[in-house]
Residue frames as qw, qx, qy, qz and C-alpha x, y, z in Angstrom:
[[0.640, 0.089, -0.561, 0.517, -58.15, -77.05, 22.07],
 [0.556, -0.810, -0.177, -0.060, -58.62, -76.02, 25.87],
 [0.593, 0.393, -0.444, 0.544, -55.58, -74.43, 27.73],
 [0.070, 0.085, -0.630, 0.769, -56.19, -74.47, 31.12],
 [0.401, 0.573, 0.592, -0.400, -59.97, -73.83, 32.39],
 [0.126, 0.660, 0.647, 0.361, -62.61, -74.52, 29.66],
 [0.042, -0.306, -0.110, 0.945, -63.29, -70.58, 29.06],
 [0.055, -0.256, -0.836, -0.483, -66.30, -71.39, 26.98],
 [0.265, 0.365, 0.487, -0.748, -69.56, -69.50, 27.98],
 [0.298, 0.554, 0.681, 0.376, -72.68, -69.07, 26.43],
 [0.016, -0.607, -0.275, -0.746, -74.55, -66.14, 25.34],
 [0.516, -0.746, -0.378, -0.187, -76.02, -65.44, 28.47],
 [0.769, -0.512, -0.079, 0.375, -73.42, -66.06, 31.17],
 [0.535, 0.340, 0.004, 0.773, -70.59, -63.64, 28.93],
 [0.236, -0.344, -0.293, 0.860, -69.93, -60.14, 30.06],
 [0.311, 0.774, 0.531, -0.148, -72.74, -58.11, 29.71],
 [0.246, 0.834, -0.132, -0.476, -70.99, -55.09, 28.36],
 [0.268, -0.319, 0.769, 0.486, -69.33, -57.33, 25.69],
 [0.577, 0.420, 0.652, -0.254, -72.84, -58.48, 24.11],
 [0.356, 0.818, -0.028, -0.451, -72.45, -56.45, 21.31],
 [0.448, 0.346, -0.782, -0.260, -69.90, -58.34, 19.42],
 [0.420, 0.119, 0.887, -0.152, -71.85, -61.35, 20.40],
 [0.515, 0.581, 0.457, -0.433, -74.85, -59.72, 18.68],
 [0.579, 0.670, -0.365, -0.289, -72.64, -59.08, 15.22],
 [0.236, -0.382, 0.889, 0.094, -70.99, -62.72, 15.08],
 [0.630, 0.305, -0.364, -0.615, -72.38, -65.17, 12.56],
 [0.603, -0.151, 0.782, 0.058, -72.66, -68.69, 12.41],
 [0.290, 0.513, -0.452, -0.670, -72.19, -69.88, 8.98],
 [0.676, 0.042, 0.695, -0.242, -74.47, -72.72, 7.39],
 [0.061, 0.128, 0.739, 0.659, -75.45, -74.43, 4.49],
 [0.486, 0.076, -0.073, -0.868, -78.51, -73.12, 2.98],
 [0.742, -0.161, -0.576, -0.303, -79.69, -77.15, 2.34],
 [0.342, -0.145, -0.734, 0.568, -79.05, -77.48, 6.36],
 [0.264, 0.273, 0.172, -0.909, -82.22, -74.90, 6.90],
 [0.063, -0.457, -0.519, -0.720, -85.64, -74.47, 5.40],
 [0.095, -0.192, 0.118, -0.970, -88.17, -71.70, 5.53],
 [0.093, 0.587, 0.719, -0.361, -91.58, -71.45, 7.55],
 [0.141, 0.386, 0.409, 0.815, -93.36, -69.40, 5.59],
 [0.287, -0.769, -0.335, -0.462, -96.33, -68.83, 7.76],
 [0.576, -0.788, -0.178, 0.124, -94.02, -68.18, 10.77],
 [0.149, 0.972, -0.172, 0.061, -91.21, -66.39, 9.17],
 [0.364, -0.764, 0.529, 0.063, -88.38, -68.45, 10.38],
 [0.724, 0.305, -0.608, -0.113, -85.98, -70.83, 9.43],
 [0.755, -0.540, 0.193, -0.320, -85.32, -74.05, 10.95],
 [0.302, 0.684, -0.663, -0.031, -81.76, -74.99, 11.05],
 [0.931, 0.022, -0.364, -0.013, -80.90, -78.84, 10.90],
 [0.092, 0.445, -0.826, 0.335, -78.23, -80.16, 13.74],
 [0.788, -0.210, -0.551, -0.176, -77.87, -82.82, 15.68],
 [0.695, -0.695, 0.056, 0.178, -77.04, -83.53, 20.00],
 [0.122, 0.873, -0.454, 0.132, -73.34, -82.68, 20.21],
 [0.495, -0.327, 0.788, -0.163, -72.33, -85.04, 22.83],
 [0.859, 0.242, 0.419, -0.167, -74.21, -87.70, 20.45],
 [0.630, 0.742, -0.211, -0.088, -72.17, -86.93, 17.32],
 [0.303, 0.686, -0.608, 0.261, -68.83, -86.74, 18.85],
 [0.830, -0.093, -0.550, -0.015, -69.52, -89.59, 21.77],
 [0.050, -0.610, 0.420, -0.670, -68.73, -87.00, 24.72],
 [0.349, -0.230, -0.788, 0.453, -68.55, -88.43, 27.86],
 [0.102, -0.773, -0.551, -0.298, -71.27, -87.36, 29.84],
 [0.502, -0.632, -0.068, 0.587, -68.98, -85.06, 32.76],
 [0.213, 0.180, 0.295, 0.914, -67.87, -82.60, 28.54],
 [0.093, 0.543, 0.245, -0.798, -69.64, -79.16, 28.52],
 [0.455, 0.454, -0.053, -0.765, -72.39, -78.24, 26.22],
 [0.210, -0.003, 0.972, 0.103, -72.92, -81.93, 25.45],
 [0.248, 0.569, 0.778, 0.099, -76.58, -82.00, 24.92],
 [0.106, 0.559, -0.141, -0.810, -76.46, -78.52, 22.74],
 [0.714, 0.666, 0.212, -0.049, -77.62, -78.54, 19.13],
 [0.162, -0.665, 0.330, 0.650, -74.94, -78.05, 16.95],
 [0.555, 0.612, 0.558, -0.078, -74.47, -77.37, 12.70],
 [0.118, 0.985, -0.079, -0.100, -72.93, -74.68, 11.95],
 [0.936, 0.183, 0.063, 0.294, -69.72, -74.73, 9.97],
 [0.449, 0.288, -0.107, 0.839, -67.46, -71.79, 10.04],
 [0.136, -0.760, -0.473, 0.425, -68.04, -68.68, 12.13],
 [0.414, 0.483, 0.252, 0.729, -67.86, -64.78, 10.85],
 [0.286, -0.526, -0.315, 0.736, -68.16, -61.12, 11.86],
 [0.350, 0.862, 0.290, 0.224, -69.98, -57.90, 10.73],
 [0.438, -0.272, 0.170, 0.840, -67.73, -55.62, 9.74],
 [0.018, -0.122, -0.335, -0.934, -69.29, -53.32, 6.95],
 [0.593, 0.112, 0.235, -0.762, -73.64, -52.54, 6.81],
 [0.892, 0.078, 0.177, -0.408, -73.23, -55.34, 4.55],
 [0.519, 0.523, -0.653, 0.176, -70.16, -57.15, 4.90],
 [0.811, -0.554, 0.153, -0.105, -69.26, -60.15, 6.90],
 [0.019, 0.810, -0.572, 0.128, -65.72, -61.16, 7.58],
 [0.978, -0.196, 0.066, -0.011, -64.65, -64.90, 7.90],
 [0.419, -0.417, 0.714, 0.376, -61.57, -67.24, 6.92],
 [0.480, 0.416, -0.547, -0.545, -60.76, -67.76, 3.38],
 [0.227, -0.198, 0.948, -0.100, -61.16, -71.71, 4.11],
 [0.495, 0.371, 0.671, -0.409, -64.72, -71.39, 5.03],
 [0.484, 0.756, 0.283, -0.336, -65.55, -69.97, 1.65],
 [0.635, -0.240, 0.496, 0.541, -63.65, -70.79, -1.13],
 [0.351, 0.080, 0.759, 0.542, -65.66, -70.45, -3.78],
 [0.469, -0.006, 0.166, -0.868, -68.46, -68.04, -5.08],
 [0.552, -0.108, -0.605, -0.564, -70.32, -70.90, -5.44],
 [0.482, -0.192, -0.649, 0.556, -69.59, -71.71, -1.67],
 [0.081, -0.003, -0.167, 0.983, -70.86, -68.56, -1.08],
 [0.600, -0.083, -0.433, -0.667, -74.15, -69.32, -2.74],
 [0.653, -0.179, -0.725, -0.125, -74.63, -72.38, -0.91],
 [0.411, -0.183, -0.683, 0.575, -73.97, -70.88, 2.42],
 [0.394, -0.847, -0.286, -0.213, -76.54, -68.70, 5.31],
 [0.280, 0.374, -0.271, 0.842, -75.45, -65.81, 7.64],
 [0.532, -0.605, -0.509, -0.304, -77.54, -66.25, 10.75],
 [0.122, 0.272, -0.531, 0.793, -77.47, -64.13, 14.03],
 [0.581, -0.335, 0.385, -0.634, -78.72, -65.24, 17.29],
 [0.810, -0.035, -0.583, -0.042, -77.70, -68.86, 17.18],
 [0.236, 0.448, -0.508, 0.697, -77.45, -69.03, 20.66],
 [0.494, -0.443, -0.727, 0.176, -78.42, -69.75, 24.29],
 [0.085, 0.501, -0.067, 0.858, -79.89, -66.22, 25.65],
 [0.634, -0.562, 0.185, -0.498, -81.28, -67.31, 29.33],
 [0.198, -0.228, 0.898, -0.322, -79.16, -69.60, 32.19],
 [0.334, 0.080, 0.882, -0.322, -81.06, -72.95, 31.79],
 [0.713, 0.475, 0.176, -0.484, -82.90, -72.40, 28.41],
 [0.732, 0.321, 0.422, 0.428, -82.11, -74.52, 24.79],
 [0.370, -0.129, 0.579, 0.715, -80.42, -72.94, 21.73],
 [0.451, 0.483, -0.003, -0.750, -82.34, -70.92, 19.20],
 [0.294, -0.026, 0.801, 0.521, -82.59, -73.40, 16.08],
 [0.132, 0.711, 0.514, 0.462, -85.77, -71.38, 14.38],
 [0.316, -0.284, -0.010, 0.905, -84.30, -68.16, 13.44],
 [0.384, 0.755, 0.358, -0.392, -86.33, -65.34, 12.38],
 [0.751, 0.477, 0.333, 0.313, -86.07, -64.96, 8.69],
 [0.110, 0.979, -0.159, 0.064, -84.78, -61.09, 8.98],
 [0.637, -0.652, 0.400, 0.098, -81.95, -62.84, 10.93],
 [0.767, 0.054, 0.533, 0.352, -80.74, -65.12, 8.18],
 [0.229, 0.830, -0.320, -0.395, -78.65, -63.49, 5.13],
 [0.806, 0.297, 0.252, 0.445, -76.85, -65.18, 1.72],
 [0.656, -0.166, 0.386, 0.627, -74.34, -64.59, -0.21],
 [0.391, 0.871, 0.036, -0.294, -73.99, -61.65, -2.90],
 [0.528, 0.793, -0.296, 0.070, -70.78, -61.61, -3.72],
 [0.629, -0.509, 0.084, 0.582, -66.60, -62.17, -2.35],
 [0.236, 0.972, 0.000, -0.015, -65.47, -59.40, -2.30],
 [0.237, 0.740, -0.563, 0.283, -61.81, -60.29, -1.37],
 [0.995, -0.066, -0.040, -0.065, -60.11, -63.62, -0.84],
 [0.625, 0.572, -0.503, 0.171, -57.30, -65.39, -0.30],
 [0.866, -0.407, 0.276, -0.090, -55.77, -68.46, 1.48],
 [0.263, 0.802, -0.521, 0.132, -51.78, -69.08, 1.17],
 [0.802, -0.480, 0.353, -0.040, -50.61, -72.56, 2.77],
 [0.701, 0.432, -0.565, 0.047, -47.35, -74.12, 0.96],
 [0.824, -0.407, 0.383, -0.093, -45.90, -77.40, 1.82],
 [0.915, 0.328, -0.197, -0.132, -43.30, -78.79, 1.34],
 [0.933, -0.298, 0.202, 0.000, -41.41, -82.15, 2.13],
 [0.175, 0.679, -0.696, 0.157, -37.21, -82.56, 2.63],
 [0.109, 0.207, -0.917, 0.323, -36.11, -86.07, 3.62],
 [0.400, -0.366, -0.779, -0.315, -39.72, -86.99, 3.58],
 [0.270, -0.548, -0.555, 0.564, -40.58, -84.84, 6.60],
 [0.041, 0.795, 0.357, 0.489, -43.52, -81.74, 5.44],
 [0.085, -0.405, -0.231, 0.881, -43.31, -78.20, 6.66],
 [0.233, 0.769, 0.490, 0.339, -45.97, -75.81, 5.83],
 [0.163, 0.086, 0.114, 0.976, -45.48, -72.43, 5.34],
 [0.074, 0.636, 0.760, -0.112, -48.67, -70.77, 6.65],
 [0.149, 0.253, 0.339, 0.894, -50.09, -67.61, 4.68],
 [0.314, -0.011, 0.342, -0.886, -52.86, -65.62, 4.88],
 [0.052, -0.294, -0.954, -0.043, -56.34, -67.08, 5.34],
 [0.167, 0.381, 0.371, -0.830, -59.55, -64.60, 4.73],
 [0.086, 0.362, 0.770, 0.519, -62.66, -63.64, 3.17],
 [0.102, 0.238, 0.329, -0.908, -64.43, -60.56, 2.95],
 [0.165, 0.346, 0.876, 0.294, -68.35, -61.27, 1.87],
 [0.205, -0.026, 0.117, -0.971, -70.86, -59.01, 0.87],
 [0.284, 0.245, 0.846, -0.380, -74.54, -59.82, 1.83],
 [0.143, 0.595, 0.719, 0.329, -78.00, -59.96, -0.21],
 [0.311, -0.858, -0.274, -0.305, -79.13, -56.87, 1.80],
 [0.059, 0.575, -0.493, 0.650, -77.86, -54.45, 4.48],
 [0.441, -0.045, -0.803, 0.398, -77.91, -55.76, 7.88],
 [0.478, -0.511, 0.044, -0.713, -80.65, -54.02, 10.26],
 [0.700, -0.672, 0.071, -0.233, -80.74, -54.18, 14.00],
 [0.849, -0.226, 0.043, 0.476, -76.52, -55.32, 14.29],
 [0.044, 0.954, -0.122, -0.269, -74.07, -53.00, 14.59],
 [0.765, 0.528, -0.211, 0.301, -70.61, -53.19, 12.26],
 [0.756, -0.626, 0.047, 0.183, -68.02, -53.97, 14.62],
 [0.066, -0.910, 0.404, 0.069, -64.42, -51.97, 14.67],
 [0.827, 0.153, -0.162, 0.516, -60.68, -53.60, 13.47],
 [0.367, -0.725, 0.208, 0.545, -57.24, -52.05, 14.77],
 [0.693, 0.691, 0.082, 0.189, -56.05, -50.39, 11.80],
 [0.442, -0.870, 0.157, -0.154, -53.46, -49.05, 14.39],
 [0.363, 0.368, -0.758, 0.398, -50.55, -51.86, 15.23],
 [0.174, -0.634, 0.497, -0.566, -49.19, -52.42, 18.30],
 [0.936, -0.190, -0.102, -0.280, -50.02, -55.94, 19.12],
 [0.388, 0.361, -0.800, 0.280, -47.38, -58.17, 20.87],
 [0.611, -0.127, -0.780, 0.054, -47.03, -60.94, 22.92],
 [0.207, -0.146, -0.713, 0.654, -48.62, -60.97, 26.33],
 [0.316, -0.081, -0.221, -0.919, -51.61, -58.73, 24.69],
 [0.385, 0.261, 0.755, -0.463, -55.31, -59.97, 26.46],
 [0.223, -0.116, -0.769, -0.588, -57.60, -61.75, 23.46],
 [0.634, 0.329, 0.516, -0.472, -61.49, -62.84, 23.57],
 [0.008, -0.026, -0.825, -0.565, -62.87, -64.86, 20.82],
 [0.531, 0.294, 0.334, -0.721, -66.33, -64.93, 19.68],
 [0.620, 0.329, -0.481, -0.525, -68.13, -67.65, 17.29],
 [0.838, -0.031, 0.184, -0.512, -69.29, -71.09, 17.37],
 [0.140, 0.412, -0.890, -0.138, -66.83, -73.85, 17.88],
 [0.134, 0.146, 0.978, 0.063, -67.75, -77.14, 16.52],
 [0.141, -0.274, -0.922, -0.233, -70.53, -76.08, 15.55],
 [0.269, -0.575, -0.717, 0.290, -72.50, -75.29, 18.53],
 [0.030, -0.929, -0.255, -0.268, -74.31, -71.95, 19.67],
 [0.203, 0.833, -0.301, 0.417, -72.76, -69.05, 20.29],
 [0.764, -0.510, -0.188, 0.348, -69.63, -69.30, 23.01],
 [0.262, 0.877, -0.263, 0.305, -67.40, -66.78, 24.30],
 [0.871, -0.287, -0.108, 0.384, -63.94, -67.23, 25.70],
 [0.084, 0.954, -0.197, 0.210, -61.83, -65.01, 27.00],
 [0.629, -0.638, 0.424, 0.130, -58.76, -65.08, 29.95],
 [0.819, 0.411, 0.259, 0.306, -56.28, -65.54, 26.33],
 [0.248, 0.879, 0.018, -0.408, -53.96, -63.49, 25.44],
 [0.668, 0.708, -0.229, -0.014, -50.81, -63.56, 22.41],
 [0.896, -0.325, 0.195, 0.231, -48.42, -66.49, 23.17],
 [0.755, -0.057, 0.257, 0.600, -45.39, -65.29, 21.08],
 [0.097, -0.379, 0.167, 0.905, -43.50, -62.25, 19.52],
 [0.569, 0.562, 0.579, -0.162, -45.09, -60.94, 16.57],
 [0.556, -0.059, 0.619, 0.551, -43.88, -61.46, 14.05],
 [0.298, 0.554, 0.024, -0.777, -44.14, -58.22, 11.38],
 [0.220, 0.255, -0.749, -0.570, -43.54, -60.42, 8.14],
 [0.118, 0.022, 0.993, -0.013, -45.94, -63.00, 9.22],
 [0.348, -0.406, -0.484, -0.692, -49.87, -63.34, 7.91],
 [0.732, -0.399, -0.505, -0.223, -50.56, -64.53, 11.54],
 [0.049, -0.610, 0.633, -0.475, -50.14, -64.45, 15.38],
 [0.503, -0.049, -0.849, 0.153, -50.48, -67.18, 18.04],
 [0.556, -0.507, 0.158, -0.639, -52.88, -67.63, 20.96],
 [0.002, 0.262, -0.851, 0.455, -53.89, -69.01, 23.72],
 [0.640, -0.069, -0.225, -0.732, -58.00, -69.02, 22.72],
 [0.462, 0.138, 0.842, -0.240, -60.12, -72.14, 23.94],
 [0.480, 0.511, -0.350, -0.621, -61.11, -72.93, 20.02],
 [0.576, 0.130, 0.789, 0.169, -62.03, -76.02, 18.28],
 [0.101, 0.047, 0.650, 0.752, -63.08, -76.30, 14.55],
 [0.081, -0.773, -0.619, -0.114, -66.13, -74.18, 13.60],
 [0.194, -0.803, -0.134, 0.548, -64.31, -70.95, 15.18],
 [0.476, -0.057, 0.412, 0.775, -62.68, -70.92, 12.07],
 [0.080, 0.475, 0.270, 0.834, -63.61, -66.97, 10.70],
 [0.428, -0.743, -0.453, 0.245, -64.12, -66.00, 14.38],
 [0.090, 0.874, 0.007, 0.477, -63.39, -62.73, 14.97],
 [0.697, -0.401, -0.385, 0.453, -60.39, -62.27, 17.80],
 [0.005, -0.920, -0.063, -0.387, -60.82, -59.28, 19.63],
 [0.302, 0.248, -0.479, 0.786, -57.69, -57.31, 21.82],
 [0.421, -0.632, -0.649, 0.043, -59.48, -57.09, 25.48],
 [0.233, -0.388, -0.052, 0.890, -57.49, -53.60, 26.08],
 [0.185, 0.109, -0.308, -0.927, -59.05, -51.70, 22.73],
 [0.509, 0.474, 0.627, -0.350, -62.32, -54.17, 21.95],
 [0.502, 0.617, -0.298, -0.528, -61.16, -53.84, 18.72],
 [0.967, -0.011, 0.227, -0.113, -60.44, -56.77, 16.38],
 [0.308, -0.608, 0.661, 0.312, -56.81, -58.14, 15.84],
 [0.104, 0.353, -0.865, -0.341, -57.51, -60.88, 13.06],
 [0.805, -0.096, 0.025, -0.585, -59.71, -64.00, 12.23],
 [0.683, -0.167, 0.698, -0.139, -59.42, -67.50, 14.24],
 [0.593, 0.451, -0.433, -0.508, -58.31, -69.52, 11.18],
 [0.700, 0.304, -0.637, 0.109, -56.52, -72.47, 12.81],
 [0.548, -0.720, 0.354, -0.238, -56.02, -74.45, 16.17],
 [0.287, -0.665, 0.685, 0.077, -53.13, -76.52, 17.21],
 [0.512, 0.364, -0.737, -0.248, -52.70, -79.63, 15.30],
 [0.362, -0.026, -0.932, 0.014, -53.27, -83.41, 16.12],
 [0.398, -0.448, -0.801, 0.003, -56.26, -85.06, 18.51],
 [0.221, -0.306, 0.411, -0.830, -58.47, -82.78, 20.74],
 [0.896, -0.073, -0.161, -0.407, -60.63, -85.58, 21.59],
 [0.009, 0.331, -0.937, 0.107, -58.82, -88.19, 23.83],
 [0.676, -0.209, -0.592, -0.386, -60.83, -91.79, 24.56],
 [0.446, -0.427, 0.553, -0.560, -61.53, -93.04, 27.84],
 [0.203, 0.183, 0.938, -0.212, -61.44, -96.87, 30.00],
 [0.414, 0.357, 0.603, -0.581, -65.44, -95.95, 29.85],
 [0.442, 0.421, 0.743, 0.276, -65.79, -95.63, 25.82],
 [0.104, 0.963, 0.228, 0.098, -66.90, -91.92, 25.38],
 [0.573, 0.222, -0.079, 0.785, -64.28, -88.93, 24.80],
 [0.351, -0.853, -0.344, 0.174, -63.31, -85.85, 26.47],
 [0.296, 0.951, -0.055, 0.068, -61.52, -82.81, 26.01],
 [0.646, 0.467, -0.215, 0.564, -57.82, -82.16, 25.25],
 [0.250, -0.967, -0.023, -0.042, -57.01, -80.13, 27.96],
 [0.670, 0.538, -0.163, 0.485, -53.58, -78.43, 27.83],
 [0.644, -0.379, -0.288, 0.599, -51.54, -77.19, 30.76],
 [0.016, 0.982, 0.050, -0.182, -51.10, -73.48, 31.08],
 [0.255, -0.826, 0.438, 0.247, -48.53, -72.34, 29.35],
 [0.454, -0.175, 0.819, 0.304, -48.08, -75.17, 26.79],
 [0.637, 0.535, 0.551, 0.070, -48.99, -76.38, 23.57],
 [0.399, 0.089, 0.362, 0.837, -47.80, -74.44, 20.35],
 [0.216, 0.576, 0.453, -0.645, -51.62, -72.54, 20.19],
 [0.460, 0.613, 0.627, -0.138, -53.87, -71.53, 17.74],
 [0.331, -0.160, 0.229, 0.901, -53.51, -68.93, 14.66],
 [0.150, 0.810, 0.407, -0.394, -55.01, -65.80, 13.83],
 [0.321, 0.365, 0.257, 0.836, -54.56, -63.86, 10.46],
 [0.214, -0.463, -0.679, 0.528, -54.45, -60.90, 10.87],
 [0.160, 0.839, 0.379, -0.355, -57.03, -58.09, 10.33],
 [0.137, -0.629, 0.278, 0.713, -54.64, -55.67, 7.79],
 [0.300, 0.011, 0.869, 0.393, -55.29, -57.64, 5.11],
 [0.163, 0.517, 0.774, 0.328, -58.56, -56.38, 4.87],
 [0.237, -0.387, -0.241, 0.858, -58.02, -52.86, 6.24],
 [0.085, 0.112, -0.324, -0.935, -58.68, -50.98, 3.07],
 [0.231, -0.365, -0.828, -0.357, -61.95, -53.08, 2.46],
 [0.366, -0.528, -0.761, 0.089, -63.81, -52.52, 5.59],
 [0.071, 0.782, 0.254, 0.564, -65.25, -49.26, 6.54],
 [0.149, 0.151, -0.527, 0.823, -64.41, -47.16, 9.44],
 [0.319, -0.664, -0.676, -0.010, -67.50, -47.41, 12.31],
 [0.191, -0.850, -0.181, -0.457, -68.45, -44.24, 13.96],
 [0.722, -0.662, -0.035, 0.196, -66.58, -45.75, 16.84],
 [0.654, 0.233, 0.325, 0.642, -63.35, -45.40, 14.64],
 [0.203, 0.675, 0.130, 0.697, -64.13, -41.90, 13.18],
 [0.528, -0.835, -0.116, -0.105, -65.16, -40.62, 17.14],
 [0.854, -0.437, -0.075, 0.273, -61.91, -41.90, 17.88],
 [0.617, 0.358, 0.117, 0.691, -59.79, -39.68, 15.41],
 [0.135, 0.768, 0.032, 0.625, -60.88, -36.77, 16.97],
 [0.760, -0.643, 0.007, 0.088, -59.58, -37.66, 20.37],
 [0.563, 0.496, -0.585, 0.310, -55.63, -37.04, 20.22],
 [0.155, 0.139, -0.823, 0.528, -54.03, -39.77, 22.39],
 [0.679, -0.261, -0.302, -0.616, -57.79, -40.81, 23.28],
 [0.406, -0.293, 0.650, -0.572, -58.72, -42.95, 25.89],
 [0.026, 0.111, 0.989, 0.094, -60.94, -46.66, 25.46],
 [0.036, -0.542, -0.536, 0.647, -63.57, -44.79, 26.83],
 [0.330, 0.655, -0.016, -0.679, -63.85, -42.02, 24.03],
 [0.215, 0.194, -0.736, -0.612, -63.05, -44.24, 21.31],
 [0.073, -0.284, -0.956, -0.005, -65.84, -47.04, 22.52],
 [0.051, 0.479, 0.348, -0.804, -68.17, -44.17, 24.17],
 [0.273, 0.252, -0.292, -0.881, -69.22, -42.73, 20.92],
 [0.463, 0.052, -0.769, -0.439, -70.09, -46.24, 19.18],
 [0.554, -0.132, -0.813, 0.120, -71.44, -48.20, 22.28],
 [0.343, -0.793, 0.094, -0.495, -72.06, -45.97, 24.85],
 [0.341, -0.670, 0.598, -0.277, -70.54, -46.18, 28.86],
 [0.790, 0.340, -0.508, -0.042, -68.62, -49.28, 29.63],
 [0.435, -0.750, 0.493, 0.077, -66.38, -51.03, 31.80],
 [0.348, 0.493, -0.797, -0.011, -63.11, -52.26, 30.88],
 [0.983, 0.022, -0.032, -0.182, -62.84, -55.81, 31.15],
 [0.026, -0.685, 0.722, -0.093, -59.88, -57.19, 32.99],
 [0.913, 0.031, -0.301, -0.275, -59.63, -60.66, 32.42],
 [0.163, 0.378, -0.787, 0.461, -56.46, -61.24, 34.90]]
């Protein structure tokens, strides 16, 4: 769902000092959507035109992309990635699915990676810690769901090499009006970031979830949403707004939903606590304890070196 300007970028065009959680975001595939080059090390992941699948008019962004990818995900541990319980239900789901970094468009006016070096691509060891919570149910024939949490913490074949493990708040303090970014691969498609978002409603301590404003479609689902004040992560993109993002057109071909500022009910994010105890503290994290009453600066500084804040107003 769009809420106001299409905030979608690619890899390229994002803020440069943000790259880094580009560079630890996943796109999650099937392993029978891929196979290996041996004598050139890579795999070559199956998709098909975007705009062709879905029948985009030709005026919809990132129409003639590749896309393929089913869920998105985040490093979080040396070998831990971080999704929605949705994507990955099962360990046998787990088995069947690829962990691949650097799907993505990395130069203004080039294609999509879709043969990934093999170092790049990671399975499935284990889940280490699940768990997806939706109840429904129907009074006078009219359903309510009760949304729960919605996560999955996965450990990889191997340790990750040449991505860093990217920071959660373990902290609080989130509430409504709080500046978001998202990161991961809606519908599908190579990497996109989107920012100018931030938390559309109180927050709610009892709840598994909070509400945005994100530019998200399906595929972000086990995106990582990061707070644009700390650059830490609040939670993972499990869910956007309900009914048609796709309207039709006089001409035959469809185009985005686009939502007025300031409307629509918005997207949900479980959030991060759930998996608090699992996921290791990063260096940025431990730097940060010995700051009392630290700055962004000294907590990011250690892990990332110099920066600038990012003011998405």
């Amino acid at each position: 769902m769009i809420y106001g300007e299409d905030d979608r970028v690619d890899y390229y065009a994002m803020p440069e000092n943000l790259k880094w959680a580009a560079d630890s975001t996943v796109a999650l595939w099937k392993r029978n959507s891929m196979w290996l080059d041996q004598e050139a090390a890579t795999y070559n992941l199956a998709t098909y035109t975007f705009g062709e699948g879905y029948n985009l008019c030709t005026s919809e962004k990132f129409r003639e992309q590749p896309a393929g990818a089913f869920c998105s995900g985040a490093l979080v541990g040396e070998d831990l990635v971080m999704t929605a319980g949705h994507c990955i239900v099962t360990q046998t789901d787990c088995n069947s699915a690829a962990f691949v970094f650097g799907y993505a468009v990395h130069e203004a006016g080039g294609k999509a990676r879709t043969e990934i070096p093999a170092g790049e691509v990671y399975t499935c060891s284990e889940i280490v810690k699940r768990q997806l919570v939706n109840v429904t149910t129907a009074e006078d024939n009219i359903e309510t769901t009760v949304y729960g949490p919605d996560y999955a913490l996965i450990k990889l074949d191997r340790k990750v090499k040449g991505h860093k493990p990217l920071a959660i708040n373990r902290g609080g303090g989130l509430k409504k009006g709080t500046p978001l970014f998202v990161t991961g691969h809606p519908t599908g498609l190579p990497f996109k970031f989107a920012g100018n978002a931030r938390v559309i409603k109180d927050v709610d301590g009892a709840s598994a979830y909070f509400g945005t404003n994100l530019d998200t479609f399906g595929g972000n689902s086990g995106s990582p949403v990061f707070n644009a004040e700390t650059l830490l992560i609040e939670g993972i993109h499990v869910r956007g707004e309900g009914g048609q993002h796709l309207i039709p057109t006089f001409e035959g071909c469809y185009t985005y939903l686009v939502r007025p500022p300031g409307t629509g009910s918005g997207g949900h994010v479980t959030k991060v606590d759930f998996l608090a105890e699992e996921i290791p503290p990063t260096a940025g994290e431990t730097a940060a304890q010995a700051y009392a009453g630290s700055s962004l600066a000294a907590l990011r500084k250690e892990e990332y070196g110099e920066f600038k804040t990012v003011n998405f107003d």
